[in-house]
PDB file of N, CA, C and O in Angstrom:
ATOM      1  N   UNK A   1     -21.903   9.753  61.861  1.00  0.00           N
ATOM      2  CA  UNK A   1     -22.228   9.384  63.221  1.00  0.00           C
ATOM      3  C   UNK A   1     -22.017   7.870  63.351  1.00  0.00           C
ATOM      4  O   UNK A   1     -22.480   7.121  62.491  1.00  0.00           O
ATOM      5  N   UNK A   2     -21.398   7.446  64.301  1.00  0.00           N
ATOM      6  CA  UNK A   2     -20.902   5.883  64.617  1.00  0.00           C
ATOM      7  C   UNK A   2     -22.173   5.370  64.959  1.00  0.00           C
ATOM      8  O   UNK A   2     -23.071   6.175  65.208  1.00  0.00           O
ATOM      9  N   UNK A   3     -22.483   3.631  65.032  1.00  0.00           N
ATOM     10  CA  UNK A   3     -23.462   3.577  65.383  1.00  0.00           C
ATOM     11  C   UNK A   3     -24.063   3.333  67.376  1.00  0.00           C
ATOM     12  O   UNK A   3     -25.094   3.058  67.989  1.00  0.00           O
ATOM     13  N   UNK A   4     -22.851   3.606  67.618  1.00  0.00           N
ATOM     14  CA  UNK A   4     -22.587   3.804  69.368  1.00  0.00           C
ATOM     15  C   UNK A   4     -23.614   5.006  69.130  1.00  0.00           C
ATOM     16  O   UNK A   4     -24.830   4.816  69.132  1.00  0.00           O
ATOM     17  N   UNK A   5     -22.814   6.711  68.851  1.00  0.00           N
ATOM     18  CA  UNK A   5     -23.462   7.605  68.833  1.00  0.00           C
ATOM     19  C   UNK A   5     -25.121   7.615  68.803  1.00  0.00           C
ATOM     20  O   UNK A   5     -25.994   8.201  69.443  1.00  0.00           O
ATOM     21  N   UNK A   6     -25.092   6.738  67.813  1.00  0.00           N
ATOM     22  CA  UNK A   6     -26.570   6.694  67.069  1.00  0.00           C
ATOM     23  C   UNK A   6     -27.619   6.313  68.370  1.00  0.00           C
ATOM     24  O   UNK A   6     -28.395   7.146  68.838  1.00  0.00           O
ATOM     25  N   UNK A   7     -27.487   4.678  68.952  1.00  0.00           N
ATOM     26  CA  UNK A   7     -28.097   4.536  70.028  1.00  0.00           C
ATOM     27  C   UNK A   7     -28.283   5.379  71.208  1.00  0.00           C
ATOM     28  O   UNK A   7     -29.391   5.496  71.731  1.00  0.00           O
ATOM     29  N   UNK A   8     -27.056   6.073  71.721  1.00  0.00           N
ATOM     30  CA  UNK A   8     -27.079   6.939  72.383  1.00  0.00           C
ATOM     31  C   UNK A   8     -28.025   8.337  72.244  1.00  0.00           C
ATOM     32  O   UNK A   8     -28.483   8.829  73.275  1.00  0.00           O
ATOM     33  N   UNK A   9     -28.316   8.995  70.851  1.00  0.00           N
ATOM     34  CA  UNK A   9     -29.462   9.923  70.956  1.00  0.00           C
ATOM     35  C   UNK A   9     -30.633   9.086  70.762  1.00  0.00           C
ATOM     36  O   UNK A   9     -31.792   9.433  70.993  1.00  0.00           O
ATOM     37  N   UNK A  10     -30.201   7.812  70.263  1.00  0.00           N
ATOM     38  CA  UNK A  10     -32.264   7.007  70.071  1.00  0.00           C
ATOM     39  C   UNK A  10     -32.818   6.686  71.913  1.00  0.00           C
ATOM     40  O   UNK A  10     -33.970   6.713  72.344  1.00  0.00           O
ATOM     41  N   UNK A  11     -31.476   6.388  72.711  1.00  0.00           N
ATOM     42  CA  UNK A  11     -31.986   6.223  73.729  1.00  0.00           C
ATOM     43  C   UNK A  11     -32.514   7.727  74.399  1.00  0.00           C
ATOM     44  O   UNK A  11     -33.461   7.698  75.185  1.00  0.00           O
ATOM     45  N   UNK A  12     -31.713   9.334  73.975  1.00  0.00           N
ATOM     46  CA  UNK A  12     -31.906  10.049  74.720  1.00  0.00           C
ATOM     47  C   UNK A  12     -33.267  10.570  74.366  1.00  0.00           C
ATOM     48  O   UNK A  12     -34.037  11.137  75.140  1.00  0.00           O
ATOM     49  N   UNK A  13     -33.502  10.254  72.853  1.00  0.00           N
ATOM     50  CA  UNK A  13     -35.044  10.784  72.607  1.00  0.00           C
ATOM     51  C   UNK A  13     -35.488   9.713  73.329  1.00  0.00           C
ATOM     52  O   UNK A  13     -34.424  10.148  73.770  1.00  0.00           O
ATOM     53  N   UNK A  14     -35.856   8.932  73.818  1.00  0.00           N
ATOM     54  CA  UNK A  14     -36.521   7.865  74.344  1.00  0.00           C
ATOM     55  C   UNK A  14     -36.904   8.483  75.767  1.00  0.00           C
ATOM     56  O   UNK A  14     -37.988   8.445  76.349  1.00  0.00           O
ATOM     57  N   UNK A  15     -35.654   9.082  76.167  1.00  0.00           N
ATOM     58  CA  UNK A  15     -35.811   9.325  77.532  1.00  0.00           C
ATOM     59  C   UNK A  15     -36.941  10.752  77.638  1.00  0.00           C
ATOM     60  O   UNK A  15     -38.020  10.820  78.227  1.00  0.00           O
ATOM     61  N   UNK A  16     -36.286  11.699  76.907  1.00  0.00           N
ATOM     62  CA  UNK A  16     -36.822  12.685  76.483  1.00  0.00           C
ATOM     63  C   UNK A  16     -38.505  12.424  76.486  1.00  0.00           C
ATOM     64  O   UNK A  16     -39.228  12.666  77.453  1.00  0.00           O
ATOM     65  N   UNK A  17     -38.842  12.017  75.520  1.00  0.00           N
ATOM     66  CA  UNK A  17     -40.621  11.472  75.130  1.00  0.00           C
ATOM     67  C   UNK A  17     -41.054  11.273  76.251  1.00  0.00           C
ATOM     68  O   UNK A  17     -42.053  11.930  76.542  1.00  0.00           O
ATOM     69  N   UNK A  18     -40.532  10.372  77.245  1.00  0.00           N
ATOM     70  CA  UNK A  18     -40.788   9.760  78.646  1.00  0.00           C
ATOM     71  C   UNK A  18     -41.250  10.993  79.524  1.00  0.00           C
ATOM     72  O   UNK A  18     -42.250  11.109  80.233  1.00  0.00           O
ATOM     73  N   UNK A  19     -40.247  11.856  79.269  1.00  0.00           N
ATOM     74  CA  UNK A  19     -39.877  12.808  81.309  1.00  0.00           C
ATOM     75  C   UNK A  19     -41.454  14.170  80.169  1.00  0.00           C
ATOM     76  O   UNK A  19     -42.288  14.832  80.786  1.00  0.00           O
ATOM     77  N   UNK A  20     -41.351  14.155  78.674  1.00  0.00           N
ATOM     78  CA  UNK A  20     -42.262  15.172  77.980  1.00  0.00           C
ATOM     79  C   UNK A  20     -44.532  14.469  78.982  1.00  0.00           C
ATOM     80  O   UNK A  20     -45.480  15.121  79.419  1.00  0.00           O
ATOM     81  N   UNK A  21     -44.307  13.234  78.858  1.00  0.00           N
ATOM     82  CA  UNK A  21     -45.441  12.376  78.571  1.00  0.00           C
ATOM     83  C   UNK A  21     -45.631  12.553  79.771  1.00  0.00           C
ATOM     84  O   UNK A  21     -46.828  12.629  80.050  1.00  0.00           O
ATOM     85  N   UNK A  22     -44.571  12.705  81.065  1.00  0.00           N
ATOM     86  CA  UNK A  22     -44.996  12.585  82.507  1.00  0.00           C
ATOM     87  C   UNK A  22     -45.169  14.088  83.104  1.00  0.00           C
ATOM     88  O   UNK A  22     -45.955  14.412  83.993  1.00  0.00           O
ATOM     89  N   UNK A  23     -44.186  14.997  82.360  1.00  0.00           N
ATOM     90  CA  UNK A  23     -44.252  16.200  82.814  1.00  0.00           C
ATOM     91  C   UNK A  23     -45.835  16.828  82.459  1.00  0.00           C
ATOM     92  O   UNK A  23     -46.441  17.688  83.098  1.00  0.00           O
ATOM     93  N   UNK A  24     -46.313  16.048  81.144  1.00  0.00           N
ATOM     94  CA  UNK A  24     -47.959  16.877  80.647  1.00  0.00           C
ATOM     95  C   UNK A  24     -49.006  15.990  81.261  1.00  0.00           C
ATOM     96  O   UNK A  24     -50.080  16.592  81.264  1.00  0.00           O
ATOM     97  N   UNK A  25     -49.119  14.539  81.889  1.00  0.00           N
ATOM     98  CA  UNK A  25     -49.993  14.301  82.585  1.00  0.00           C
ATOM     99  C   UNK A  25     -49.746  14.256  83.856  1.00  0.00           C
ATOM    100  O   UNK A  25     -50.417  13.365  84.378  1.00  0.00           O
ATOM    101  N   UNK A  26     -49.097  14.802  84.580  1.00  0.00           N
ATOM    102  CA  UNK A  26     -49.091  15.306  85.997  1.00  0.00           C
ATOM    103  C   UNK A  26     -49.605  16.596  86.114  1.00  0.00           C
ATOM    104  O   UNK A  26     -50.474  16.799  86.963  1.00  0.00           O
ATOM    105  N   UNK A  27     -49.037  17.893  85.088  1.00  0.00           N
ATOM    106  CA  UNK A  27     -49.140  18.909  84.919  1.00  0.00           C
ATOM    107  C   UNK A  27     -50.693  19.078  85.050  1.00  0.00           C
ATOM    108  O   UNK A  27     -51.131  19.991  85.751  1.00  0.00           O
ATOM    109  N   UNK A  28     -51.805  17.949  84.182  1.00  0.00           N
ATOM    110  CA  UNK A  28     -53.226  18.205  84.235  1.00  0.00           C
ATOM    111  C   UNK A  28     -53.674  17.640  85.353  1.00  0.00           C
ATOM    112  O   UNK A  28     -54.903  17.657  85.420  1.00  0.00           O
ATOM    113  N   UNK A  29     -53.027  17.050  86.430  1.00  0.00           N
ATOM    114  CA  UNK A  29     -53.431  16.688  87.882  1.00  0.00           C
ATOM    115  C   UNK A  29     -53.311  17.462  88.643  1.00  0.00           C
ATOM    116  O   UNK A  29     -54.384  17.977  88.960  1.00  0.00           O
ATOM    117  N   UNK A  30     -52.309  17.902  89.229  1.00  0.00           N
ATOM    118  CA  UNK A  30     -51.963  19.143  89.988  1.00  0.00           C
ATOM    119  C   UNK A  30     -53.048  20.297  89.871  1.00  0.00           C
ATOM    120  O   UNK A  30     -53.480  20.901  88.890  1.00  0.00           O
ATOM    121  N   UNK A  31     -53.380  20.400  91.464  1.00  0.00           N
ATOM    122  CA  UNK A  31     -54.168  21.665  91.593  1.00  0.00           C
ATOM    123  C   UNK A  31     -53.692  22.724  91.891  1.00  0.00           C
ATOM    124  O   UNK A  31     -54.306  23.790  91.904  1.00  0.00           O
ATOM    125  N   UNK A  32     -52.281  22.521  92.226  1.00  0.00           N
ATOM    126  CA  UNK A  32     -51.701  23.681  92.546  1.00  0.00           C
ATOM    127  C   UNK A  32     -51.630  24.477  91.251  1.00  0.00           C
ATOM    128  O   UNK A  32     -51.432  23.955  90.155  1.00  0.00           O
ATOM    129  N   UNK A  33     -51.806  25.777  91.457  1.00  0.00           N
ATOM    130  CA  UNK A  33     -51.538  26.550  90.173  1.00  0.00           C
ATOM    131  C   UNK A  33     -50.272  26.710  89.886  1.00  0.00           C
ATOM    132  O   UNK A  33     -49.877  26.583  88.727  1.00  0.00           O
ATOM    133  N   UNK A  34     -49.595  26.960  90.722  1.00  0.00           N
ATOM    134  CA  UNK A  34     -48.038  27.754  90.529  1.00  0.00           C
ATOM    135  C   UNK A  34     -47.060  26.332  90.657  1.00  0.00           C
ATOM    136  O   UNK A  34     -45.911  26.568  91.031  1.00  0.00           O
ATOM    137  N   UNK A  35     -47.373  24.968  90.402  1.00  0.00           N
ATOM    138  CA  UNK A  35     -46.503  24.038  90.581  1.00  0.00           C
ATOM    139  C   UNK A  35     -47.304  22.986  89.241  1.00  0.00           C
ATOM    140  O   UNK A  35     -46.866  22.055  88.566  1.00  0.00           O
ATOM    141  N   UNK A  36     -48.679  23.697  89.294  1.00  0.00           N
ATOM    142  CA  UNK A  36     -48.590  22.476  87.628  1.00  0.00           C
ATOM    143  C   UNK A  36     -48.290  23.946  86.625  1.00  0.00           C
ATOM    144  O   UNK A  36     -48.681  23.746  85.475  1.00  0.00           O
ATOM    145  N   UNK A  37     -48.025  24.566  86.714  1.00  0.00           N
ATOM    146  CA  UNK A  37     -47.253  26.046  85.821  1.00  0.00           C
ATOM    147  C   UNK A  37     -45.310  25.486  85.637  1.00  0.00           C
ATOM    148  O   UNK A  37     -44.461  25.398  84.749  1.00  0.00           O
ATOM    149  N   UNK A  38     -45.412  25.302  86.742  1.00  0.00           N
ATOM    150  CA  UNK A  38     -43.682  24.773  86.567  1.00  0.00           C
ATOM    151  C   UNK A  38     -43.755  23.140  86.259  1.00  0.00           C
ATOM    152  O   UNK A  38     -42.692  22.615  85.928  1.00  0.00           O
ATOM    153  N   UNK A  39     -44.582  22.555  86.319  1.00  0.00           N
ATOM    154  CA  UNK A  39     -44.046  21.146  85.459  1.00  0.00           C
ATOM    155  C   UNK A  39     -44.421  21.461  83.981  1.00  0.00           C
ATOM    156  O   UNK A  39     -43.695  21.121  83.047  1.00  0.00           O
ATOM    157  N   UNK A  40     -45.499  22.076  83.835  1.00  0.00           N
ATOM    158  CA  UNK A  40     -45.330  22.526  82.306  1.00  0.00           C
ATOM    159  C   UNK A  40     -44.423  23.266  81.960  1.00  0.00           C
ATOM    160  O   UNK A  40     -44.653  23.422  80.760  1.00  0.00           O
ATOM    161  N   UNK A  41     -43.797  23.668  82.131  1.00  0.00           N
ATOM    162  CA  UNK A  41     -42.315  24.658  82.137  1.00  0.00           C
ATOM    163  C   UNK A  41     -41.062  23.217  81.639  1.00  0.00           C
ATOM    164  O   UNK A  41     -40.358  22.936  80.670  1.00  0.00           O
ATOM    165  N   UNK A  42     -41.295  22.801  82.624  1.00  0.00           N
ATOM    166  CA  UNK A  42     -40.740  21.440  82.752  1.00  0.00           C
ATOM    167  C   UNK A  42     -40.732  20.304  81.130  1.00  0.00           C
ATOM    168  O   UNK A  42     -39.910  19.590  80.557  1.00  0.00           O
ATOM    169  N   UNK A  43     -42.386  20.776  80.904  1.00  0.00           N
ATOM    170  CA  UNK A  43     -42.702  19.866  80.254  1.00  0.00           C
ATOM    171  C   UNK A  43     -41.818  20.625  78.520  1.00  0.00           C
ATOM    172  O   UNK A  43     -41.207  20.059  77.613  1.00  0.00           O
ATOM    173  N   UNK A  44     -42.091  21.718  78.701  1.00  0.00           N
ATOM    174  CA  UNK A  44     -41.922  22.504  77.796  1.00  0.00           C
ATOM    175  C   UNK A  44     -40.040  22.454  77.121  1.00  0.00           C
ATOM    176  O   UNK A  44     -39.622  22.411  75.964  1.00  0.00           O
ATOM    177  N   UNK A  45     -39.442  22.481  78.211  1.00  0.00           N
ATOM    178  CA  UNK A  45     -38.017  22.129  78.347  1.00  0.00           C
ATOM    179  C   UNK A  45     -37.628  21.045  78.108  1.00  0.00           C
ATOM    180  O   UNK A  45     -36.407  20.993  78.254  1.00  0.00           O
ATOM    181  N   UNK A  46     -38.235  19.756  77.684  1.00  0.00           N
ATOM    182  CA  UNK A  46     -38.013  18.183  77.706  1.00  0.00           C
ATOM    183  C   UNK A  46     -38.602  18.588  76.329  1.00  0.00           C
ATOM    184  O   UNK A  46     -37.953  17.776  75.670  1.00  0.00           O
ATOM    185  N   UNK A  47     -39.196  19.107  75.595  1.00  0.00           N
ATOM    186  CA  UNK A  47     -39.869  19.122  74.381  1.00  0.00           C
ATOM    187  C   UNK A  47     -38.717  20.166  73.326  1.00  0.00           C
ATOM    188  O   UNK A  47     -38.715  20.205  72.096  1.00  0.00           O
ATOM    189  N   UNK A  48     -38.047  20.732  74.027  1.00  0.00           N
ATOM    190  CA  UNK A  48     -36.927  21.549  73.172  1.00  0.00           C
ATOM    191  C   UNK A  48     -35.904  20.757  73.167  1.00  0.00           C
ATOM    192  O   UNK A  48     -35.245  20.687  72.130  1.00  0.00           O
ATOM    193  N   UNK A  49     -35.384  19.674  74.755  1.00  0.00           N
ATOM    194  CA  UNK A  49     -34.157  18.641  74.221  1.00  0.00           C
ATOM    195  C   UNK A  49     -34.796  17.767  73.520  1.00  0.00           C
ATOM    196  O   UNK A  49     -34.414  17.911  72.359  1.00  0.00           O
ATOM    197  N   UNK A  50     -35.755  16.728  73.603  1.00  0.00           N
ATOM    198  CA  UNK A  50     -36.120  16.100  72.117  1.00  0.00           C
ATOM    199  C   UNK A  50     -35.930  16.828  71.026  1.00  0.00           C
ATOM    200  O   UNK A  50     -35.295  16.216  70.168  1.00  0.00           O
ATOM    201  N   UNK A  51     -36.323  18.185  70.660  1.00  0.00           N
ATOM    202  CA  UNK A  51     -35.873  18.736  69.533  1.00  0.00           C
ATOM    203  C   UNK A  51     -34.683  18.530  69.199  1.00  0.00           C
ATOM    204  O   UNK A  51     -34.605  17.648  68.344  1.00  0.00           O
ATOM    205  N   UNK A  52     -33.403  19.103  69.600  1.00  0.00           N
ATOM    206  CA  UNK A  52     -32.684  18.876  69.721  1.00  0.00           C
ATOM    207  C   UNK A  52     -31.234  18.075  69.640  1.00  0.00           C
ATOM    208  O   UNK A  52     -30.093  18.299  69.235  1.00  0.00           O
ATOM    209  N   UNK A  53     -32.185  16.701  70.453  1.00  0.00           N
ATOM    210  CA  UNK A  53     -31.684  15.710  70.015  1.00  0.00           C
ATOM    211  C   UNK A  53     -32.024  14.862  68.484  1.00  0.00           C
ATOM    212  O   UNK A  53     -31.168  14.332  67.775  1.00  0.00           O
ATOM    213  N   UNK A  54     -33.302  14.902  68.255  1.00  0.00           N
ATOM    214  CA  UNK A  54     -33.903  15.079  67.117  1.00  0.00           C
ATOM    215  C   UNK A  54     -33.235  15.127  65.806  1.00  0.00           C
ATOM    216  O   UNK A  54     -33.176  14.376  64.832  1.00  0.00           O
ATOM    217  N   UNK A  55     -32.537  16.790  66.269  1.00  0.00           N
ATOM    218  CA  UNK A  55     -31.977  17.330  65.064  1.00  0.00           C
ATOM    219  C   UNK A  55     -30.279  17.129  64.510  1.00  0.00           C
ATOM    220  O   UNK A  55     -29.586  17.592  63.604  1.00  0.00           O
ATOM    221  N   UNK A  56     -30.034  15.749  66.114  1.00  0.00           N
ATOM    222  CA  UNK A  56     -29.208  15.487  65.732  1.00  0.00           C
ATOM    223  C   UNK A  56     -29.240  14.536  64.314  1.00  0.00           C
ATOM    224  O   UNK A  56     -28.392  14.364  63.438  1.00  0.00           O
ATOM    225  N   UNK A  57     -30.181  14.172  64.443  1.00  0.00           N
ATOM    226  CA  UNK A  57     -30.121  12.855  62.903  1.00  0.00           C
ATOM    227  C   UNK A  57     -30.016  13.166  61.432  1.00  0.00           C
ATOM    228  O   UNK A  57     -29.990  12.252  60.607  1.00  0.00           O
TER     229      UNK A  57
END
């Protein structure tokens, strides 16, 4: 892996961690049931591309 590549998944886990950290404390604000259900969905989906990207290393 070049080290271009390299920055490029350190930034995407970066981003990743970010949209994971906002999707799970909004998720515990929301009173809606059926819309903090889909940001955890949300949240859940940002936690498989960190994997992911992760596993690029």
């Amino acid at each position: 892996m070049t080290s271009k590549e390299l920055l490029y998944v350190e930034d995407a886990l970066g981003h990743e961690c970010f949209m994971k950290t906002c999707a799970c404390k909004t998720s515990k604000q929301l009173q809606d049931a059926k819309l903090s259900t889909y940001v955890s969905e949300l949240e859940q989906k940002h936690n498989e591309l960190f994997n992911k990207f992760l596993n690029l290393l």
